[in-house]
Every structure is written in structure tokens, then in C-alpha cells.
C-alpha positions in Angstrom: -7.4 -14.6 -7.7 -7.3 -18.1 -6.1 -4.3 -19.6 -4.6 -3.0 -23.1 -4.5 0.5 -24.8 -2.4 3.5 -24.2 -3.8 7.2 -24.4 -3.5 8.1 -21.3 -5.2 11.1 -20.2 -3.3 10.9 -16.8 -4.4 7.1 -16.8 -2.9 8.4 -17.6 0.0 10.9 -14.9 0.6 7.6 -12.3 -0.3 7.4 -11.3 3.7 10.8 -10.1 3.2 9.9 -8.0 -0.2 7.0 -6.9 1.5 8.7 -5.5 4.4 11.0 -4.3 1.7 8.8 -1.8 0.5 7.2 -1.2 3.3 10.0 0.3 5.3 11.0 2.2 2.1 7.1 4.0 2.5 7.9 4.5 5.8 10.8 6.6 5.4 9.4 8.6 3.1 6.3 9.6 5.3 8.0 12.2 6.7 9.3 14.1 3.5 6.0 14.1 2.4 5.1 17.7 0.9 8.4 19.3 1.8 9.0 20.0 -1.3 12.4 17.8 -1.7 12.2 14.7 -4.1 15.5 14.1 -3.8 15.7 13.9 0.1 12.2 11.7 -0.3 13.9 9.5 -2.5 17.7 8.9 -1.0 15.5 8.1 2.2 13.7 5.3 0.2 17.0 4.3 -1.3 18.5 3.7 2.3 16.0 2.2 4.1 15.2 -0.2 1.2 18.6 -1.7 0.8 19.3 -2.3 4.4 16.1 -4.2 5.2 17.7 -6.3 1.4 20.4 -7.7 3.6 18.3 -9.4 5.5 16.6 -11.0 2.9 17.8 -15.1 2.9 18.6 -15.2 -0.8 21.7 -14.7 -3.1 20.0 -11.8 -4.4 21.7 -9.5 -7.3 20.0 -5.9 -8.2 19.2 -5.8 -12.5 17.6 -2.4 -12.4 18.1 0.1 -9.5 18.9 3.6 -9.1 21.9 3.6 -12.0 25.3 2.7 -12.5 27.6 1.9 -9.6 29.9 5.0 -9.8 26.6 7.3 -10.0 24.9 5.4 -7.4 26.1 4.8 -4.0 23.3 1.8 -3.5 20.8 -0.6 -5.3 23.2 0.3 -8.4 22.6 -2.2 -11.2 24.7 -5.4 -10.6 25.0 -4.7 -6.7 24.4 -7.8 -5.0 22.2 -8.1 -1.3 21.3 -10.9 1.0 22.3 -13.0 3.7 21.7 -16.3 2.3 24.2 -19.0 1.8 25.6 -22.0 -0.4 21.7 -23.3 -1.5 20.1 -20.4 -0.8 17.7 -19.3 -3.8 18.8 -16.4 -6.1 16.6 -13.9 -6.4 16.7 -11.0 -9.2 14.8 -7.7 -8.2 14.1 -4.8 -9.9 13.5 -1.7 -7.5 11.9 1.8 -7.7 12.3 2.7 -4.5 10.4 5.7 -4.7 8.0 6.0 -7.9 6.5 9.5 -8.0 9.0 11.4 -6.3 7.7 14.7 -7.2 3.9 13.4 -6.1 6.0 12.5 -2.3 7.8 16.0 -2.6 4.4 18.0 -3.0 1.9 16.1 -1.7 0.2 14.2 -4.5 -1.6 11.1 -4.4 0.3 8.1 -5.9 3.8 7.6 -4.6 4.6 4.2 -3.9 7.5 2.4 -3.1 7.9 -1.2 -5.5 9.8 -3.8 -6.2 9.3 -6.7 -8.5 11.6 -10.3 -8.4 12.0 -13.2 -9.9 14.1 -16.5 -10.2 18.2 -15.4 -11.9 17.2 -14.1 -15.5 13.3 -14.0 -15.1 13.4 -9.4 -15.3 14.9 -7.9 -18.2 17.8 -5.8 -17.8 16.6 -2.5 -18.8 18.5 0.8 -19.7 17.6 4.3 -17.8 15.8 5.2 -21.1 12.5 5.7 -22.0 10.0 3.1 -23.7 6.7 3.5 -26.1 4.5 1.1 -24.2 0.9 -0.2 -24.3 -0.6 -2.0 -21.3 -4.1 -3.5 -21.1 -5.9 -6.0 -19.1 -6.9 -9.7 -19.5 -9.6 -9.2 -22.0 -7.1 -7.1 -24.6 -4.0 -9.5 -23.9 -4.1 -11.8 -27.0 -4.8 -8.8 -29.6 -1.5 -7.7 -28.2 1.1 -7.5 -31.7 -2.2 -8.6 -34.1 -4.8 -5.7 -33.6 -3.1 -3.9 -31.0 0.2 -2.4 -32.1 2.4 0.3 -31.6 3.0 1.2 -34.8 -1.0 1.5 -34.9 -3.0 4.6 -34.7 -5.0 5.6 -31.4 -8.2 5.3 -32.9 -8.0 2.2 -34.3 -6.2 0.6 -31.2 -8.8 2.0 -29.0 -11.7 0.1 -31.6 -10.0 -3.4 -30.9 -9.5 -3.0 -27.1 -13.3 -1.9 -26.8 -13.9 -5.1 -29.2 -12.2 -7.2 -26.4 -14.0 -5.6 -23.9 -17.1 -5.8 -25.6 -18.0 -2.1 -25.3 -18.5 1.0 -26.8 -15.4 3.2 -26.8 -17.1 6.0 -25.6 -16.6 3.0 -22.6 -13.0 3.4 -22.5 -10.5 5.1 -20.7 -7.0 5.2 -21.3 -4.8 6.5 -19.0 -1.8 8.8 -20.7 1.2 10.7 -18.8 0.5 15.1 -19.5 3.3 15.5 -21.5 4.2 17.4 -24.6 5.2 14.9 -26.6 1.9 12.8 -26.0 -0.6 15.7 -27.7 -0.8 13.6 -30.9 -1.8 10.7 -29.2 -4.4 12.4 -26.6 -5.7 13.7 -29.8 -5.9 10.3 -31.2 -7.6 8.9 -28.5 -10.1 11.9 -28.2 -11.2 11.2 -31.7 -12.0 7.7 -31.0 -14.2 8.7 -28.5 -12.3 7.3 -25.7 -12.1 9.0 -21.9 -8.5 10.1 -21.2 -7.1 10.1 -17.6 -4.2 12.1 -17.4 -1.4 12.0 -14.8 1.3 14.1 -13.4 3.6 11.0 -12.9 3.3 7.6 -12.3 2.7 5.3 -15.4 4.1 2.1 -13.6 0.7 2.1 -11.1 -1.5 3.4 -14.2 0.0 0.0 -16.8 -1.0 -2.2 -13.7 -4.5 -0.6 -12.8 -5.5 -1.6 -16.5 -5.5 -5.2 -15.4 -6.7 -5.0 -12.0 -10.3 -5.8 -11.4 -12.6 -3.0 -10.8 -10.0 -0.1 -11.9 -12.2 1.5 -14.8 -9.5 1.6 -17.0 -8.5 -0.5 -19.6 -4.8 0.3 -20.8 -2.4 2.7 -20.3 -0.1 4.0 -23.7 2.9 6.8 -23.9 6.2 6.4 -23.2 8.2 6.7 -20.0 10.5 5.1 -18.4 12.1 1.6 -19.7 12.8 0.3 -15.5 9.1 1.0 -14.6 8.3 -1.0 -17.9 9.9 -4.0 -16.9 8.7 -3.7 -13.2 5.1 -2.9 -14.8 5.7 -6.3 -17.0 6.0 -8.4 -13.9 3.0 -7.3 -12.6 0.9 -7.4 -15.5 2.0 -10.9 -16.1 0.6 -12.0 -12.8 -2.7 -9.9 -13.2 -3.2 -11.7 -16.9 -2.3 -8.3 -18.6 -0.1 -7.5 -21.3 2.2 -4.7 -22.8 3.9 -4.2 -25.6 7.4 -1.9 -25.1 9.6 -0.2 -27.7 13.3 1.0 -26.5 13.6 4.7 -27.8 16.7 6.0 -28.6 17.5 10.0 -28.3 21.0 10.4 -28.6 24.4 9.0 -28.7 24.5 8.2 -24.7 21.6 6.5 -24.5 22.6 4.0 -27.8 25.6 3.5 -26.0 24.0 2.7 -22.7 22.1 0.3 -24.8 24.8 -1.4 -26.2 26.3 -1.5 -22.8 23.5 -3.8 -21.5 23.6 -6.4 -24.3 20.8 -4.9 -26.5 21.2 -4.7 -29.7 18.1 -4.2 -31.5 16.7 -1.5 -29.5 13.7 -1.1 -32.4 12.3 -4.4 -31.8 9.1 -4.7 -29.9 9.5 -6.3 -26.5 6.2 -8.1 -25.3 5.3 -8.9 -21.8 7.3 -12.0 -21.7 10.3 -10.7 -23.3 10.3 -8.1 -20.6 9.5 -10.0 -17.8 9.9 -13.8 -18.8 10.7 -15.5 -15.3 8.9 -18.5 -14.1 8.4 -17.5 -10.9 7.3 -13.7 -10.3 6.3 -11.5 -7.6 5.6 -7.7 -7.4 5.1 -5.8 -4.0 4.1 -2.1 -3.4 3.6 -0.2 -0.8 1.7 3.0 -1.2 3.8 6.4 0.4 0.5 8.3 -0.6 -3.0 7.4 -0.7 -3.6 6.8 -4.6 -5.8 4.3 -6.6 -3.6 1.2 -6.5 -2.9 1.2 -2.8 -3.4 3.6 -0.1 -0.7 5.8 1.5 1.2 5.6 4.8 -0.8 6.7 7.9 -0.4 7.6 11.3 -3.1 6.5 14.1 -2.9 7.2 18.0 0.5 6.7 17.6 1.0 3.5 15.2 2.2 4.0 11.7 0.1 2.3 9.3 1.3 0.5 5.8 -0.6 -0.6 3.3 0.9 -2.9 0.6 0.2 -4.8 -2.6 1.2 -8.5 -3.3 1.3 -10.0 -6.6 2.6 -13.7 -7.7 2.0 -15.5 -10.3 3.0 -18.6 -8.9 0.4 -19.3 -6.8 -1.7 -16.9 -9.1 -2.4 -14.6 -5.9 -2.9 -10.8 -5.6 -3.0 -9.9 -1.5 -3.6 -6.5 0.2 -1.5 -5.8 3.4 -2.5 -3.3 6.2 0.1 -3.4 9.3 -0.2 -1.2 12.1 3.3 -0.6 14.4 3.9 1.5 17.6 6.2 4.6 16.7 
């Protein structure tokens, strides 16, 4: 992707948010395989909001680990940063440990991410889970007209392997192993499509469907409505798309809903609508080696990190390997 000046000031903090994540990774290097996601993941908590504070922005949290009273940090509202009168505001929304079971046994693709924007620019999501479909560039534009959710597998899969001018034998799709996703395995298996399925993790599969090279061309199922939003950043920056649907199980989660100011939770959300900021930036740091970045490492001594950059504003997607003693 090429690059060109800029005064984005949220750009310009992106050494902070890289180091963000990447001190998030590192504390969870050492829970790796003990079997504890919890542990992995209240280390990623801690080390990620105390390298925030440092951050020169007015910054305010919109999705984090939960409500304040269930949450001790990175709740949703908390505010972080050392800047002052002038400085820029800065909205992030934070997973500071995606995968947590994939750190706890072992797994490949944990990562620790983050996505920001300008005040307003991230959509302030509910802990509930989302229908989504995420493609790449070529698939964007039939996103709501020939690609729906409301749409069957098969004939979603025809109009992305139209875009892609393919077969759909050409096709993989990339689905979460979960009960509630046999129908639409099935689907896809009838259209002819390859399915990849995962453990955990749909946030890194929604973003390797636009990233050049991947081999997969969109990611569907639902899971999480944070990593949706987080996901949406990205994807806007790469070119991609999604398409999101709020689902509703029970009486909590309507009122959680209501609680965050939405009030149609049946209406489709598109990329824009979940992530409609003018300046965005995504940063991930991989905790274990998996296909969108690789994991933390240790060589002769020197921890190594390895880190994914994404703006949109200078259109620019960078890969970051840092070595340090200890």
C-alpha cells in the first residue's frame, strides 16, 4: 500500500499504539501453554493499560474488557493518556488478548490488538455477539446488493467468486467450529467452496480476507460484536468490507443494548457504520506465531515482537520486528 505526508494526529501517536500491543504480547509470552486464559489475559490487561498512560492524547476507552464495576481496567468509558489542553482525542477499542484459550494451550493465533480513531470514529459496541460477513477489496461493493446476510451460503459464495473472477471451487471461507454454524458449513460445502475452520479467532480471520496474498476471501458466522468493530477498522483501511447484525439472546443482552444507545439492534451495520472515523489505525501484535503476524520470540537473550500497522490515512499497512535485551 503506498504512503503519502500527512497530519493525521492519530497516525502520529501509532508508535505509542504499537508499543501498546506490543508490551501487551510480551506479558503474555510467558503464560503461553500453561493452561490459564485467564491469568494470560489479566496480564495483557495490565501491561496494556499502563503503557496507555503514556500515550500524549486525551484518550477515552469505547470497547474494552466490560463495564466498570466488572472490570477493574480498560472498562468501557475509562479514560487514559497524558496529554493536555490541545492534545488530540483519541478513541480505541482494545482486545487485549484475542484468543485467550489459543495463549492458554499453545495454539497458533493469539494476538494482542487495538484499533483508534479520531472522538466518535469506532462504534460503541455491546459484549454480544454479531452475524458478520467480511470480504476483500474485490467483493466490497456487492456488500448489501449481492452479498447479504439474509442470503443463502451458496449463492453468496457465487457473487464473491464473481468478484473474484473465479471458480468457487477457488474459494475459501473461513468459519469459526461451532455448533451453531453446521447449517452454514453445509451451505458453503454445497457451493463448492473450501472451508477453513478455527478454534478461535474470527477478528484475524475477517482481516486476512483483505489482506494480499492470504488465500482467503471472506470470513462469515457470528461472534463477538467488539472484535466486529475492531475487525471494521481494519478492513476499512485494507479496502474490505463487512456487513454486521447485532443478535439478541435474551433479556440481558436487549438491555445491554438499550444501555449503549442502540435501538434497532436488527438493522444491518456496514463497515462504515461500524467503524466510520476519518482517521483510522489498527495495530497487532502477534503473542503466537499465526497467519496474520508471527508470535513473540526469544533469541540469545532478546525478546522479539512482531506487529502489524494499519492506517488508512496515509493508506499504509507496515510490519514491525523489534528485538530487546531481557
Amino acid at each position: 500500500m503506498s504512503a503519502r505526508t500527512t497530519d493525521n494526529p492519530i497516525t502520529a501517536v501509532g508508535p505509542h499504539l504499537v508499543r501498546t500491543v506490543e508490551e501487551a504480547a510480551i506479558a503474555c509470552a510467558s503464560t503461553i501453554g500453561k493452561g490459564d486464559r485467564h491469568h494470560s489475559d489479566q496480564v495483557a490487561v495490565s501491561a496494556m493499560r499502563r503503557v496507555l498512560d503514556s500515550v500524549p492524547v486525551r484518550g477515552q476507552v469505547v470497547i474494552g474488557e466490560g463495564e466498570r464495576d466488572k472490570a477493574p481496567m480498560l472498562w468501557s468509558g475509562e479514560q487514559f493518556g497524558c496529554g493536555g489542553e490541545g492534545a488530540p482525542g483519541l478513541d480505541i477499542a482494545v482486545d487485549p488478548l484475542e484468543g485467550t484459550n489459543l495463549c492458554a494451550t499453545g495454539a497458533p493465533g493469539a494476538i494482542a490488538v487495538l484499533a483508534g480513531s479520531e472522538r466518535g470514529g469506532l462504534l460503541t459496541a455491546p459484549d454480544v455477539y454479531m452475524e458478520k460477513i467480511m470480504v476483500g477489496p474485490a467483493s466490497r461493493d456487492l456488500l448489501g446488493d449481492a452479498i447479504r446476510l439474509e442470503h443463502s451460503p451458496e449463492r453468496n459464495v457465487r457473487a464473491i467468486a464473481e468478484a473474484e473472477a473465479c471458480e468457487t471451487s477457488e474459494i475459501t471461507v473461513v468459519v469459526l467450529e461451532r455448533p451453531r454454524h453446521r447449517e452454514l458449513i453445509a451451505g458453503l460445502r454445497r457451493a463448492g467452496a473450501r472451508v477453513r475452520l478455527i478454534g478461535d479467532g474470527d477478528l484475524s480471520a475477517g482481516i486476512l480476507s483483505a489482506m494480499p496474498g492470504s488465500g482467503i476471501q471472506a470470513a462469515m458466522g457470528s461472534g463477538g460484536a467488539p472484535e466486529g468493530v475492531i475487525a471494521a477498522a481494519a478492513l476499512r483501511c485494507l479496502g474490505g468490507g463487512m456487513l454486521g447484525q447485532l443478535l439478541v439472546r435474551n433479556e440481558a443482552e436487549e438491555r445491554r443494548l438499550r444501555e449503549t444507545g442502540v435501538e434497532d439492534a436488527a438493522r444491518v451495520l456496514t463497515t462504515t457504520e461500524l467503524a466510520p472515523g476519518r482517521n483510522l489505525i489498527f495495530c497487532a501484535a502477534g503473542v503466537t506465531d499465526g497467519p496474520l503476524v508471527a508470535g513473540v520470540g526469544l533469541h540469545q537473550g532478546q525478546t522479539e515482537t512482531h506487529t502489524l500497522q494499519i492506517t488508512n490515512d496515509p493508506p499504509e499497512l507496515t510490519r514491525i520486528t523489534r528485538r530487546r535485551s531481557g
